[in-house]
N, C-alpha and C positions, 0 to 999 in steps of 0.2 A: 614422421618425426626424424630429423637428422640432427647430431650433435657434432658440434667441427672444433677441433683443436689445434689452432697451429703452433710451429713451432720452427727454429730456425734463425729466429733473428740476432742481434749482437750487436758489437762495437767494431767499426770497420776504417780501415783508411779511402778517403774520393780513390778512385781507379779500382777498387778491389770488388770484390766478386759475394755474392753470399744465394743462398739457396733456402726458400722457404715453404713450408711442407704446411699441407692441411689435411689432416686424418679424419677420416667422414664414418660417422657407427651407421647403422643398419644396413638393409641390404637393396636398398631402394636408390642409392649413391649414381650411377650409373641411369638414371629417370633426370636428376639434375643438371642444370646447368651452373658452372661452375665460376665462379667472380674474387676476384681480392681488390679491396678499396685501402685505401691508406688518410692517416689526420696525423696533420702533423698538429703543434700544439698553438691554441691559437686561430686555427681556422677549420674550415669544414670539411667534413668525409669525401675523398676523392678517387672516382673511380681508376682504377692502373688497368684490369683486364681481364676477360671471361674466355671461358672455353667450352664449345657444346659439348652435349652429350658424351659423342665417342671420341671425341678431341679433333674431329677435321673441321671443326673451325674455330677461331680465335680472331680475338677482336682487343685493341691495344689503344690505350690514352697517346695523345698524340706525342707527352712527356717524354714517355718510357718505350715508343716504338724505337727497333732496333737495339736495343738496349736491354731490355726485359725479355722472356719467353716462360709462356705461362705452358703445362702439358698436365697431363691427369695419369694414374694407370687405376682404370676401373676393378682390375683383381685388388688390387690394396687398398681400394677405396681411397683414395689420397690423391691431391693436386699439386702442383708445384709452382713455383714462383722462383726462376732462373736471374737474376739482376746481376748484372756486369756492368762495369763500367759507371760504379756507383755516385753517385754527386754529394754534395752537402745537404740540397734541397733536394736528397730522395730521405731523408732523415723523416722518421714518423713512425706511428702504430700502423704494422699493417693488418687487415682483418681479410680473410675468407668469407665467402656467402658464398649459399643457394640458390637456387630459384627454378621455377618448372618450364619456364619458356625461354626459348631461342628467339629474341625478336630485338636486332637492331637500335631500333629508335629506342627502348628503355632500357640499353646495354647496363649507360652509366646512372642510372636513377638506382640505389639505396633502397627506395621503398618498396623497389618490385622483387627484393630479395627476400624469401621469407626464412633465411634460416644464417643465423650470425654468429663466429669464433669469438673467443673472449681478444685477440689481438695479441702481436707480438712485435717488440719495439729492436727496428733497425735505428740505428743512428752511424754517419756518415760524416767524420772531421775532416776536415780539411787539410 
């Protein structure tokens, strides 16, 4: 069982910068693979980016490549979500998940996540 809490998000001007934090309980954090998906309001859950296990590898929506940088520190149990260079259309909930497999083809698939944050809302003016 893993309980994820992020946190981090806010009111932001397009060009700014924000940083978003996912705090993972037990001691099993470091066995998962790490994901943040975002909804904005209106449409459906969209994958942004996962990171394995020890963090050497990372896999990015093609949105938010270069722009975003996702990293983990397994001592804190906590993953990060780095977003620079913010837009109007990165405006949304974003959430954290889990999941036990490192595999590619079901990066961006939602259902292969089995463990889900309550979401934390950036918003991006123009």
């Amino acid at each position: 069982q893993v309980q994820l809490v992020e946190s981090g998000g806010g009111l932001v001007q397009a060009g700014d910068s924000l940083r978003l934090s996912c705090a993972a309980s037990g001691r099993t954090f470091r066995s998962y693979v790490m994901g943040w998906f975002r909804q904005a309001p209106g449409k459906e859950r969209e994958f942004v980016a996962s990171i394995s296990w020890s963090g050497g590898g990372t896999y990015y929506a093609d949105s938010v490549k270069g722009r975003f940088t996702i990293s983990r520190d397994n001592a804190k149990n906590t993953v990060y979500l780095q977003m620079n260079s913010l837009k109007p259309e990165d405006t949304a909930v974003y959430y954290c998940a889990a999941k036990p497999n490192w595999a590619i083809a079901t990066m961006r698939s939602s259902s292969t996540y089995d463990y889900w944050g309550q979401g934390t809302q950036v918003t991006v003016s123009s």
